[in-house]
N, C-alpha and C positions, 0 to 999 in steps of 0.2 A: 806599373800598377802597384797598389796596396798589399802588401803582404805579410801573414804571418811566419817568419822565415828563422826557419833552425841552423845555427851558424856554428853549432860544434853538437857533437854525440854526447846526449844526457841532458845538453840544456835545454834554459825553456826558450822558446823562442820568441824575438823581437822583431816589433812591426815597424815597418822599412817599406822601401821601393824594392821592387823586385821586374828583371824582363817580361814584359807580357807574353804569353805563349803563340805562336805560329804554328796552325793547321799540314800536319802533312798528310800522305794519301794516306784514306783509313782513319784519320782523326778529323775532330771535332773540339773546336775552341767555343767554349762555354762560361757565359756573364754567369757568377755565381750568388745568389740570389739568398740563399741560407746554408751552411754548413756544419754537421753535424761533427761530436766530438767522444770518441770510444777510447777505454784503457787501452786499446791495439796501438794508438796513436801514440802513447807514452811510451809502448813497449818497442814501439818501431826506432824512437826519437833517442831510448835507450842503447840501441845497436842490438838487443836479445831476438829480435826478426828479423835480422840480418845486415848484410853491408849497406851503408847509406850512402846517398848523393850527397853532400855538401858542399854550400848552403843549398836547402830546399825546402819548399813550402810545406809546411804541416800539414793535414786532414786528409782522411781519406773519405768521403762521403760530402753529398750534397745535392740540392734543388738550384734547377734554373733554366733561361730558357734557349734550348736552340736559335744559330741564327735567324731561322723559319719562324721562329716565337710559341714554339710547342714548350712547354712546360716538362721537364725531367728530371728525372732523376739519376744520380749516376753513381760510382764508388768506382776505386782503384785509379787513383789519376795516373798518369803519364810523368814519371820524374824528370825533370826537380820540380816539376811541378804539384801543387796539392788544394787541397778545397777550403781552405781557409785566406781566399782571394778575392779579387773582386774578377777576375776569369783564372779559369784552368782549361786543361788538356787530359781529352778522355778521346779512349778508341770509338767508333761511329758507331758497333756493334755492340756496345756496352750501355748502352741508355734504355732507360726505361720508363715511361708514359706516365704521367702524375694525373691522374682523372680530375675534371673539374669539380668544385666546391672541395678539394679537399688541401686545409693551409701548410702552408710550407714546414709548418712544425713537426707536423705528426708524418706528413712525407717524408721527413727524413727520418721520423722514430722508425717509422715502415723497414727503412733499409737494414742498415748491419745488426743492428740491434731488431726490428723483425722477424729477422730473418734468423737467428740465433735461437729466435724463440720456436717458430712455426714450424722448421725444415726436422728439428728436432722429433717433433710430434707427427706429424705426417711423412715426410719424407722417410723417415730412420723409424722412429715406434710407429706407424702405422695404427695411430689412437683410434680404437672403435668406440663406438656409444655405449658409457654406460661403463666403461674402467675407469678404473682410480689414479689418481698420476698425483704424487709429490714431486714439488716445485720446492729445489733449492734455491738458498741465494735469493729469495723472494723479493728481498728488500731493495735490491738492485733492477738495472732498467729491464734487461731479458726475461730475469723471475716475474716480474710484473707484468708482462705481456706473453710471457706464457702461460700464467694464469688466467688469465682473461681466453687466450687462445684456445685452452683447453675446454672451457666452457663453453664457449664457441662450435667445438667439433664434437660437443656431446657427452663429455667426460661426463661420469657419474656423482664421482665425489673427487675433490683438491683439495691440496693440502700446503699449505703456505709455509715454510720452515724457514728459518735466518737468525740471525744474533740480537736486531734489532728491536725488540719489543713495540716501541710506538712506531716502526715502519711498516710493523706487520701489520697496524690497522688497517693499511692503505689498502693490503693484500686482499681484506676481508672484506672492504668497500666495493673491490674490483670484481668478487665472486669466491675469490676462497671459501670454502665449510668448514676449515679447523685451519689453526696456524698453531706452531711449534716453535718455539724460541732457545734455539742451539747454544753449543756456549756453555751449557751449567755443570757439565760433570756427565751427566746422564742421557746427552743422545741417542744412545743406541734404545732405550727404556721408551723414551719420549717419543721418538718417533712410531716404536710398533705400538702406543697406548692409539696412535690417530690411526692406525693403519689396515685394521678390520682383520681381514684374511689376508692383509698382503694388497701390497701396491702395485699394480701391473706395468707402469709406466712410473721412471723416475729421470725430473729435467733438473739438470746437474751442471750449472754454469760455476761452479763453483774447487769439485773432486776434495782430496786432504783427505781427514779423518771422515768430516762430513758425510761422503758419498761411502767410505767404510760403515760408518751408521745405518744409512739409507739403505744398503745393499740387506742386511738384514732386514730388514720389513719390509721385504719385497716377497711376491708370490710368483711361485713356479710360471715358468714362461713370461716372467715381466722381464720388459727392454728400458735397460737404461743410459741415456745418453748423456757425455760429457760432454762439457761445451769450452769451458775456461778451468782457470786451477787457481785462482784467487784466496782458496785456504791448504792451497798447496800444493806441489807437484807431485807429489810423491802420497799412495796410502800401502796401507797394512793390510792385504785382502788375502784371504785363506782359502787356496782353491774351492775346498768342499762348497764355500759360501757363491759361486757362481754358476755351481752345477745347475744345469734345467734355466739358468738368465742369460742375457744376451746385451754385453756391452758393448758399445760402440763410441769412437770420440769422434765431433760432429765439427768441422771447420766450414765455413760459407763458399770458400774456392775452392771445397772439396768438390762441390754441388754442380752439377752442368749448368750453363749457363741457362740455358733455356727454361729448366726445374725454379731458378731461383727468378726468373722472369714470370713464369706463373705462379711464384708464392707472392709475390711484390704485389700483382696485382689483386688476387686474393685479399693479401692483407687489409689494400688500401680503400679496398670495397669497404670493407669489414669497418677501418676507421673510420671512411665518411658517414657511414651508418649509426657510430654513435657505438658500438658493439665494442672498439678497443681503443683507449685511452693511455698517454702518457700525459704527466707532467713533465714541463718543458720550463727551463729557465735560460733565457738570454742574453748573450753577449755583445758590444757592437767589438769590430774586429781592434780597434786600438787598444781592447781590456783582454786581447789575446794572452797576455801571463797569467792576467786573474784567474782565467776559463779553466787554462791548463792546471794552474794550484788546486783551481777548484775540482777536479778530476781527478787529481792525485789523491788529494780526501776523502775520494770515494761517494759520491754524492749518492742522494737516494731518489734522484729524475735526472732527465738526459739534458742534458748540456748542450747549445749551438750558437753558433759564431755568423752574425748578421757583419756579411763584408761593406 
């Protein structure tokens, strides 16, 4: 079969032949239909997520259909196999139902990147109606569906924060009521000017200095969850500053399985409904280097690789 196949740790990967996969007990070999593409994948590719198979197929996410012709969704392939193929290998137990009318595109926004956004706000801050949440990172795929998410479960007021200037418009399109553009010197100022009495919920795909900023214009008993470290692994946070707040760092296989089976579906409702959008730019699987450059770059919509 066709594959996007990684042949040393750090490279980008070249599209070749590769063995097609064979079902054992418990798995399920899967024509892959669309595949999604997340900085995880770059960080996996780089060895920073730990020891790798090589050669092995890239992606971990994707749509397509059972041999039964059910329509799913799936993540975490089975090494060396990965979703940037024209089939892979997933456990039987790990799929999940793509509802009809809804396109292969936003099915896979649904997933990793979904899921990053919603399990945040629900599962972890337990967002009531009518609190305020700042969205870092906005400019990016998760910021942008978790804006939208949060409006969705009732927030009262959002707040759109990032570096980007003209990305934050997107933010404001999607529902944001104030955006902030990080970056100038003066975060910590800028964010409590949108902040009222304090943030009760801050989505933090992001951490660094940033989430040091954010932590300050937050209001007693707000929960704030990290999700990625993209402006840094490491902040400067001064006990006093999280007295009365409740951080948490949010990983998707932290999540039971079951938990992220009823957010999936949730979402996808949600999506077919018109209620939450990405943009989506595609790939066919031979421009696999492109995808990945283009990834690296930091794009400001989700990426997918059509096998």
């Amino acid at each position: 079969m066709r594959a996007a196949i990684l042949n040393a740790v750090g490279a980008t990967p070249e599209v070749g032949d590769f063995q097609a996969p064979s079902a054992g007990e418990g798995q399920v070999a899967i024509e892959v239909s669309l595949a999604g593409l997340n900085p995880f994948d770059l960080a996996m590719a780089s060895g920073a997520a730990g020891p790798l198979e090589i050669p092995s197929v890239v992606g971990r996410e994707g749509v397509g259909p059972l041999p039964d012709g059910r329509r799913v969704y799936f993540n975490s392939p089975i090494g060396p196999y990965g979703s940037w193929a024209e089939q892979t290998l997933v456990d039987r137990d790990r799929v999940l139902p793509v509802p009809d009318g809804l396109e292969d595109d936003l099915a896979v926004c649904m997933g990793i990147a979904g899921l990053a956004a919603w399990l945040p706000l629900t599962h972890h801050a337990h967002l009531s109606s009518g609190e305020s949440v700042l969205v870092l990172g906005a400019t990016g795929v998760v910021g942008q569906i978790a804006v939208q998410a949060a409006k969705v479960l009732g927030a009262g007021r959002v707040v759109a924060a990032g570096r980007d200037a003209s990305a934050l418009e997107r933010a404001t399109r999607l529902g944001a009521d104030a955006t902030v553009v990080l970056g100038g010197g003066g975060d910590p100022q800028a964010l409590s000017s949108e902040a009222g009495d304090g943030f009760d919920v801050v989505i933090d795909p992001i951490y660094g200095p940033p989430f040091a900023a954010a932590l300050g214009a937050t209001a007693p008993g707000a929960r704030l969850v990290t999700i990625g470290s993209g402006a840094g692994a490491t902040a400067e946070i001064p006990f006093g500053s999280l007295m009365g707040r409740t951080h948490i760092g949010h990983g998707n296989h932290f999540v039971a399985p079951h938990v992220q089976a009823d957010a999936y579906s949730t979402l996808t409702e949600h999506a077919r409904a018109g209620r939450i959008s990405v943009e989506v730019k595609r790939f066919a699987l031979d421009e696999a280097p492109a995808a990945w450059q283009a990834q690296a770059a930091g794009p400001h919509h989700k990426l997918v690789v059509a096998p």
